[in-house]
C-alpha positions as CSV (number, residue, x, y, z in Angstrom):
1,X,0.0,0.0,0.0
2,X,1.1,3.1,-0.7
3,X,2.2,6.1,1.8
4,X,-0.7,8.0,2.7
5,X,2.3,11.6,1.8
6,X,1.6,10.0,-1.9
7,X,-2.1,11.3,-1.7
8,X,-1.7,14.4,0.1
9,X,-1.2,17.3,-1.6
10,X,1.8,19.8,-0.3
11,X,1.1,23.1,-2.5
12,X,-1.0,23.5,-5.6
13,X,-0.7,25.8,-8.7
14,X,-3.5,27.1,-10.9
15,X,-2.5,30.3,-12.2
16,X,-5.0,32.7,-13.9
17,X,-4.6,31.9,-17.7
18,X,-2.3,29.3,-17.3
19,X,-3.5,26.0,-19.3
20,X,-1.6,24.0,-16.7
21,X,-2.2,22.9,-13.1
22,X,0.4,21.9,-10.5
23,X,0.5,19.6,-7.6
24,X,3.8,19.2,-5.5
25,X,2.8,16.3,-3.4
26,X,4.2,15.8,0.3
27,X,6.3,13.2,-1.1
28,X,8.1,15.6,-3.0
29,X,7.1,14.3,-6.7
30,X,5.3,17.2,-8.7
31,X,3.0,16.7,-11.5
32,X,1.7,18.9,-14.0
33,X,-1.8,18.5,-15.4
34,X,-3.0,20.3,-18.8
35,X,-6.2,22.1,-18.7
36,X,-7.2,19.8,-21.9
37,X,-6.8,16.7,-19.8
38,X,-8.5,17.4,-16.4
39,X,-11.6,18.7,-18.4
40,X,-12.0,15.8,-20.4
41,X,-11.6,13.5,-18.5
42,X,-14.1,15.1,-15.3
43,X,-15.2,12.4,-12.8
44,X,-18.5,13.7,-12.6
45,X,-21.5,11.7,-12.7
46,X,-22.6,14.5,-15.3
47,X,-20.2,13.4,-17.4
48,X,-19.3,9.8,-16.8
49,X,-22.5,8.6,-15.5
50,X,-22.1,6.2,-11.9
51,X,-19.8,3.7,-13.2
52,X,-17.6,2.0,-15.4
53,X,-13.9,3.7,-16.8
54,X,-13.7,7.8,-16.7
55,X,-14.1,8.0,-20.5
56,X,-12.2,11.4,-22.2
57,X,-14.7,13.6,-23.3
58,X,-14.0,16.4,-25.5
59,X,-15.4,19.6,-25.0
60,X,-16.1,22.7,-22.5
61,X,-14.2,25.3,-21.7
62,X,-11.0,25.1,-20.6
63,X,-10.2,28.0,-18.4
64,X,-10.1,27.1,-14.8
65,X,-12.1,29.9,-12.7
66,X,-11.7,28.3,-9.6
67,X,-10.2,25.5,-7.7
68,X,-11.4,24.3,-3.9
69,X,-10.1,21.7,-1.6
70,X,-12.8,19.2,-0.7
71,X,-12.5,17.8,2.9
72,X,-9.0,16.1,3.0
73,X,-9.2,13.9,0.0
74,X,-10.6,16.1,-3.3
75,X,-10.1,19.4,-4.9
76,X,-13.1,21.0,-7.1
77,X,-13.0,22.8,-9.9
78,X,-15.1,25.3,-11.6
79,X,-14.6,25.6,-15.0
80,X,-15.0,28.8,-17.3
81,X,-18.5,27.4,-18.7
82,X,-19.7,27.4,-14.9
83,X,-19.1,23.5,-15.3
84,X,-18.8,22.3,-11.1
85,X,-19.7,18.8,-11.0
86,X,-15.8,17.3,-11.1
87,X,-14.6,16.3,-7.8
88,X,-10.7,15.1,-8.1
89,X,-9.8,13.2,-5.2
90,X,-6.3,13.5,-4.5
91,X,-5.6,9.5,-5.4
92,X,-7.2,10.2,-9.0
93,X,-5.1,13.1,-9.4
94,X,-1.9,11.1,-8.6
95,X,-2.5,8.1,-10.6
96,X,-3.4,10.8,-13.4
97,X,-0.4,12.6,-13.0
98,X,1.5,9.2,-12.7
99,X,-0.1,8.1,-16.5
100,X,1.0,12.2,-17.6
101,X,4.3,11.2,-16.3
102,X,4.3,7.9,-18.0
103,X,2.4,8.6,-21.1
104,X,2.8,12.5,-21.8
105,X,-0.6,14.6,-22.4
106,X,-1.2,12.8,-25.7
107,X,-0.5,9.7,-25.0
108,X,-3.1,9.7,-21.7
109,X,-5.7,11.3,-24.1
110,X,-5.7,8.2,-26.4
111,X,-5.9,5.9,-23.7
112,X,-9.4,6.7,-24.0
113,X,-10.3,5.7,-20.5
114,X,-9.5,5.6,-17.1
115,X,-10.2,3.1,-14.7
116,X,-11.6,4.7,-11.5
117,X,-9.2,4.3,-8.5
């Protein structure tokens, strides 16, 4: 199992009109998410119904407006089309970071799917 400082969040960057968001996690590892990639692929019900992989889904604005922690385990985002309904737990965010590390942007995009962690 993995250390619970590889799901916790030390600092997080979303600058205004930036197209990239940044986690530097309490383990020290960093990852960078593009705008592109969080948006489509949302974990929101709205978008990827209750079950199954988290599908990419192209679409909606890109410009992140706002960004929220959830509790201890999820940050929200509000996107430029007033689009709420994404709630990234920390654990999706890493394994999604993990695959941008792995894959690049456009390699996780034709992955197609997700599974959900």
């Amino acid at each position: 199992m993995a250390d619970s400082a590889t799901f916790r969040p030390k600092a997080v960057h979303a600058p205004h009109g930036a197209a990239v968001l940044s986690v530097t996690w309490a383990d020290g590892h960093k990852s960078s998410y593009p705008h592109r990639i969080l948006r489509g692929f949302c974990p929101c019900a709205g978008c990827q119904g209750h079950g199954g992989e988290i599908r990419f889904i192209e679409g909606g604005s890109l410009e992140l407006r706002e960004l929220e922690q959830i509790g201890n385990y999820a940050l929200g985002l509000t996107w430029g089309d007033s689009h709420t309904g994404g709630i990234y737990s920390f654990r999706y965010l890493r394994r999604l970071g993990d695959l941008l590390d792995e894959h690049g942007a456009g390699g996780v995009e034709q992955l197609g799917a997700l599974p959900r962690t």
